[in-house]
C-alpha positions in Angstrom: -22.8 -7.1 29.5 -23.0 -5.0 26.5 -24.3 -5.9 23.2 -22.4 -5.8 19.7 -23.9 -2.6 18.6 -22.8 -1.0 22.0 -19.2 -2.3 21.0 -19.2 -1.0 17.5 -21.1 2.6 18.7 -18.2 2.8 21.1 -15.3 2.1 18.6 -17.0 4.7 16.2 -16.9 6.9 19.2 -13.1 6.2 20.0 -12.6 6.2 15.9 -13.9 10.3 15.8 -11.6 10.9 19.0 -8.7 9.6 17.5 -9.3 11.6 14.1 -9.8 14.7 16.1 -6.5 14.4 17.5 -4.5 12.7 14.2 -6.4 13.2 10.9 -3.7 12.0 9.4 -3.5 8.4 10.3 -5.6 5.3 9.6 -6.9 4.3 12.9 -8.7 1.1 11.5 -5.5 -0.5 10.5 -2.4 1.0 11.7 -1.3 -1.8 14.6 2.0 0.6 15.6 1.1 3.7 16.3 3.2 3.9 19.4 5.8 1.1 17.8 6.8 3.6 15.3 6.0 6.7 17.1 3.4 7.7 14.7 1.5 9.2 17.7 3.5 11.6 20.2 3.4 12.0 23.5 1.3 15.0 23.2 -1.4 12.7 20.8 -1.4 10.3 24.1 -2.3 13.2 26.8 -4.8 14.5 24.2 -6.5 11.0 23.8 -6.5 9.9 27.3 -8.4 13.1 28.0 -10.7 13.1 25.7 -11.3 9.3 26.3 -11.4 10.1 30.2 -14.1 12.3 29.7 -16.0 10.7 27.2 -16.7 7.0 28.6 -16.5 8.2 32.4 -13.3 6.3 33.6 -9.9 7.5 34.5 -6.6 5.6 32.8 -4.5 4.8 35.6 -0.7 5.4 34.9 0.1 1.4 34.6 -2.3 1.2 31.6 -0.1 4.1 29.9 1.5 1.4 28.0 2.3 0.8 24.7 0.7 -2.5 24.2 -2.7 -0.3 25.2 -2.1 2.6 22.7 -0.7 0.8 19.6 -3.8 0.3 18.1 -7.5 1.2 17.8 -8.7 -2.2 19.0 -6.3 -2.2 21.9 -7.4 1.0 23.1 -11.2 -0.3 23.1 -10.0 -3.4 25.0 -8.4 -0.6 27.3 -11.4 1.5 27.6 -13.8 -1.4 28.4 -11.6 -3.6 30.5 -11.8 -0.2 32.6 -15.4 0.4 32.4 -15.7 -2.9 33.6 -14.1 -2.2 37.3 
């Protein structure tokens, strides 16, 4: 079980991944970002990559969804729903 400061290390981690790929956007907030295609494609393959690498898990294809990439907080669900199996 990981504790809140784990939690909140890993979304500042996932927060500098996401920046690296989109500086443009506001992470913390933005609930749509595959809703209204604010990221592309590309911004997805770049992110799952990086994320991948960085918290030692591999994305399966059926979690390329858009209810897992539409937000920050739904990515870290994602990402520790994974780490978890």
């Amino acid at each position: 079980m990981s504790s809140n400061n784990e939690g909140a290390e890993k979304m500042d981690e996932l927060l500098e991944i996401l920046q690296d790929v989109r500086d443009d956007v506001d992470f913390e907030t933005c609930e749509t970002l595959i809703d209204d295609g604010i990221l592309t494609s590309f911004d997805i393959l770049q992110i799952i990559s990086v994320i991948n690498d960085k918290f030692d898990i591999e994305i399966p294809a059926t979690s390329i969804t858009p209810k897992n990439f539409n937000s920050m907080s739904a990515m870290q669900a994602m990402i520790e729903r994974l780490e978890e199996d």
